[in-house]
C-alpha positions as CSV (number, residue, x, y, z in Angstrom):
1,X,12.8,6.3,9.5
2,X,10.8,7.1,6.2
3,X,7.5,7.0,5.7
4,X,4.7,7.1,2.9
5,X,0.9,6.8,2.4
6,X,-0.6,4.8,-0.3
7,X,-3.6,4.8,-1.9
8,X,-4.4,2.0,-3.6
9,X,-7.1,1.2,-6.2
10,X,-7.9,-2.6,-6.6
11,X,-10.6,-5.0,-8.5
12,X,-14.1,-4.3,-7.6
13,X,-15.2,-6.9,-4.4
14,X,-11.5,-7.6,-3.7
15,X,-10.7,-4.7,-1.0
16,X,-10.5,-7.6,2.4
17,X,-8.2,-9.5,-0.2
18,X,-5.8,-6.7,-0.2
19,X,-5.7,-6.0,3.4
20,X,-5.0,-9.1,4.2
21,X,-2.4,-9.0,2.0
22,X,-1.2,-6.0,3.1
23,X,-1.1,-6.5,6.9
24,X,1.6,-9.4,6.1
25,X,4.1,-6.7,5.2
26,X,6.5,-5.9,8.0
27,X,6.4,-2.1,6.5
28,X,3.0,-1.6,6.7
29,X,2.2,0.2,9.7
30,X,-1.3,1.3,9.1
31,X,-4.3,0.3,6.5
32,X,-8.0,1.4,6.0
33,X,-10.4,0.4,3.4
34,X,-12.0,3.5,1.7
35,X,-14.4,4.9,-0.3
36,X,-14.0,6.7,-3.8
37,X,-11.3,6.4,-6.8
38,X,-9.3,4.5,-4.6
39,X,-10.0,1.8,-1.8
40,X,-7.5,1.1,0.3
41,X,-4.9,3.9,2.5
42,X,-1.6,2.4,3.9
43,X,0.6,3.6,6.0
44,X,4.3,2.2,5.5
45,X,7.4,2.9,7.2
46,X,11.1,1.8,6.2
47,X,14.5,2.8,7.2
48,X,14.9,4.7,3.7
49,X,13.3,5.8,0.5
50,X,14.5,3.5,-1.8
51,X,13.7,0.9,1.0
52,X,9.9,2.2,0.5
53,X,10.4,1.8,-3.4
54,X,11.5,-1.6,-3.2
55,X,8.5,-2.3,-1.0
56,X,6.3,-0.8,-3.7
57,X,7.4,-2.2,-6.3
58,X,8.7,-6.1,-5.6
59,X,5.7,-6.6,-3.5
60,X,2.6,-4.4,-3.0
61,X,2.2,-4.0,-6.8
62,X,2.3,-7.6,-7.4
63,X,-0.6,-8.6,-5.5
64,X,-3.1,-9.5,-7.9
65,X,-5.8,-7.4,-7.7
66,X,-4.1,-4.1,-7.2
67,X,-4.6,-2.0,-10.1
68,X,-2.5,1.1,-9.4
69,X,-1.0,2.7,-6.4
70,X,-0.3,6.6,-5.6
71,X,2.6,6.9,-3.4
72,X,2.1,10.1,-1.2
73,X,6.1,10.7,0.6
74,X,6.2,12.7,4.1
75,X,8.8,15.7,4.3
């Protein structure tokens, strides 16, 4: 099993949007609004990296107000 942290930076005011978004991924194990550059911190968990990427990129990027993501990967 593989797992990475995300921070994610997202509109101003739109931070329950994204949650809620996020908590109807299967790989997301974990999430917690934040404070600072970036407001949001998930937790996700796949059976491989490019598993993870896929994740990323076909559907936590596309939600709408997400402006960026930083993908942090365990050892």
């Amino acid at each position: 099993m593989k797992e990475a942290f995300l921070l994610i930076n997202c509109e101003n005011g739109c931070e329950d949007m994204v949650v809620d978004e996020l908590s109807k991924l299967e790989e997301v194990r974990e999430i917690q609004k934040i404070m600072g550059v970036y407001d949001v911190i998930a937790k996700l968990e796949a059976d491989s990296e490019n598993d993870i990427r896929k994740t990323i990129s076909d559907k936590i990027r596309k939600i709408y107000p997400v402006n960026s993501v930083l993908t942090l990967d365990t050892l």
